[in-house]
C-alpha positions in Angstrom: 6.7 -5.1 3.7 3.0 -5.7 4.8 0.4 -3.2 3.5 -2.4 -1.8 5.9 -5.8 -1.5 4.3 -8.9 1.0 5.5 -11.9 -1.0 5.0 -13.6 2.0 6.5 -12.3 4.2 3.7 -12.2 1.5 0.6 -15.1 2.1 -1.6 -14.2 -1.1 -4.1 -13.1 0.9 -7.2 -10.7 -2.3 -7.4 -7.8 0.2 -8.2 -5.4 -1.9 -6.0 -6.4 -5.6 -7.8 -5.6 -3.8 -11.1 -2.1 -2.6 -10.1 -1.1 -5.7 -8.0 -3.4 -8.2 -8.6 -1.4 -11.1 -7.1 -1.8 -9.0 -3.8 -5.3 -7.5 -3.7 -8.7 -8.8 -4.6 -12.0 -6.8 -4.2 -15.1 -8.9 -4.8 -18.5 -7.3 -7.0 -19.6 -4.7 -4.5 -17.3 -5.3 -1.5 -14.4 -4.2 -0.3 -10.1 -4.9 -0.8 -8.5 -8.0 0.7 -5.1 -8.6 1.2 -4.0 -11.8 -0.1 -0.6 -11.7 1.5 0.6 -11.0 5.5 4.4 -10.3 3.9 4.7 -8.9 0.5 7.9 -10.2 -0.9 10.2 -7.7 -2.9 9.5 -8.6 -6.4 6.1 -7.1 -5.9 7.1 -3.8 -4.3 6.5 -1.9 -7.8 3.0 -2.8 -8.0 2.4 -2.6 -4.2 3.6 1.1 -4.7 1.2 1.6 -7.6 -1.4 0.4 -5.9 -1.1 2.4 -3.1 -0.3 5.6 -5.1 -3.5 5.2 -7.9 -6.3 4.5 -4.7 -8.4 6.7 -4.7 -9.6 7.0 -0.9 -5.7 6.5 0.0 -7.7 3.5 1.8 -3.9 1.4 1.4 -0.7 1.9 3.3 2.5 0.0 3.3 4.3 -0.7 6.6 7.7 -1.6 6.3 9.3 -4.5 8.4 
């Protein structure tokens, strides 16, 4: 799985890095990074959290 983010949309509420923070990171006034090209399986859970609590639905998940 590999997760698409909208930088256009993402307003840094930091939603994602508190649902999967081993995946996302959003620095003080900036927007989400994805710390991973390929998300391995034991993080899917949180991925899918972190997708599902965004607020600007700025995060989507492509599967391989």
């Amino acid at each position: 799985m590999k997760i698409e983010a909208d930088h256009d949309l993402c307003q840094g509420h930091a939603m994602c890095s508190m649902e999967a923070p081993d995946v996302f990171t959003v620095a003080k006034h900036g927007t989400v990074e994805v710390l991973m090209d390929t998300v391995p399986d034991r993080l899917r859970d949180d991925v899918e959290a972190a997708v599902k609590y965004c607020p600007t639905r700025a995060l989507g998940i492509i599967e391989d």
